[in-house]
N, C-alpha and C positions, 0 to 999 in steps of 0.2 A: 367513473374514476379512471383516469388514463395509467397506462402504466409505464414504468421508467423505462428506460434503452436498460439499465442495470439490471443484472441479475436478479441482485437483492431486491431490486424496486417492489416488492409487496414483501411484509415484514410476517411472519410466520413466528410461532412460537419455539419451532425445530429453531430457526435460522437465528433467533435470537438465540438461543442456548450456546451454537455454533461460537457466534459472536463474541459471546462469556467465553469458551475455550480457548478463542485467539488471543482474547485481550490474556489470558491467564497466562500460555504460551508466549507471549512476546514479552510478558512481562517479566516471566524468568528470566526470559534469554536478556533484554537489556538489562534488567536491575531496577526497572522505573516500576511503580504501583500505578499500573493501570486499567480504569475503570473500563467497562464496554463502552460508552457514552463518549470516549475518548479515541475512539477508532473508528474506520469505515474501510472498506475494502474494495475499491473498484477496479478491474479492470484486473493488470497483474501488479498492484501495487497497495500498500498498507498505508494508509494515511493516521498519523498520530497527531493530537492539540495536544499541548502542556502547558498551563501556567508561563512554563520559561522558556515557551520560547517565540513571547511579547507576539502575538497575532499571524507568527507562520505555522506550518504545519510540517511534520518533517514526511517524507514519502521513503516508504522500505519495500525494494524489489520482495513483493510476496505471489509470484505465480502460483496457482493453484489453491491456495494461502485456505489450510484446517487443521486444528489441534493436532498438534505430533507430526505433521506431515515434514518437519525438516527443511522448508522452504523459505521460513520466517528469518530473515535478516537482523545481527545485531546493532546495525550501524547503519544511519540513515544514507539513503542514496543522492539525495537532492531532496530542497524543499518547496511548497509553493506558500502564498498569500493565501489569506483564510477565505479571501474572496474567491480564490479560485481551486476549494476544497469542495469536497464533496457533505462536509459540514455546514454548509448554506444552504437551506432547501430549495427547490427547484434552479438547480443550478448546473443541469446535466448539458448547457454547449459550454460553461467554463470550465467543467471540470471535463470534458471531454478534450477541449483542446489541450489542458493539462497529458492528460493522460498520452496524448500523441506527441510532446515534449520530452516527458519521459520515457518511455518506450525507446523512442528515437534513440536519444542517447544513451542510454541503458543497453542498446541491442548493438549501438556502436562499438562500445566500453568491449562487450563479449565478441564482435567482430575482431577487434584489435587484438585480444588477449589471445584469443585462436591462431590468428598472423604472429603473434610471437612465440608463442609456445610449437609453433612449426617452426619456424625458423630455427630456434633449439632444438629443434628434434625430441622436444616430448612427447609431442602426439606419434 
């Protein structure tokens, strides 16, 4: 049995519990009812499916991403195609290039916001 580049890639009975707690966690925080079956977590990012939203996936910056940790976003960042989630199995160079998409511009997003908040003289 090979194992994933992921983390997660061997599933554990802990890691599943985990799982239950994120999905619980994000589901307060958005207001949606969401199952564990309904999530995955690669990388620094929360990948959610819903019914509505017709075969994409939404992606929520979740670095470090565990029950309470404060890191769980309530508004999605960007989405990808279900094809290029990490809910298709054996699908770790789609979802890997995904994940270097995201990132990308997610770290840009936080580059800019730093260049402005200097410029203000907040920091």
């Amino acid at each position: 049995m090979s194992k994933s580049k992921f983390k997660d890639g061997m599933r554990t009975n802990s890691s599943y519990h985990t799982k239950e707690d994120i999905a619980l966690c994000f589901g307060e925080r958005t207001g949606y009812d969401v199952e564990p079956k309904d999530i995955r977590v690669r990388g620094n990012w929360l990948f959610h499916r819903a019914d509505w939203l017709d075969g994409d996936v939404d992606c929520y910056p979740a670095k470090d991403a565990r029950y309470n940790s404060g890191v769980l976003c309530m508004e999605p960042w960007s989405g990808v195609k279900m094809e290029d989630s990490p809910f298709i199995p054996k699908n770790d160079e789609r979802v890997a290039k995904a994940l270097e998409i995201l990132d990308k511009g997610y770290n840009k997003h936080l580059q800019d916001l730093a260049k402005e908040e200097s410029k203000d003289g907040s920091v």
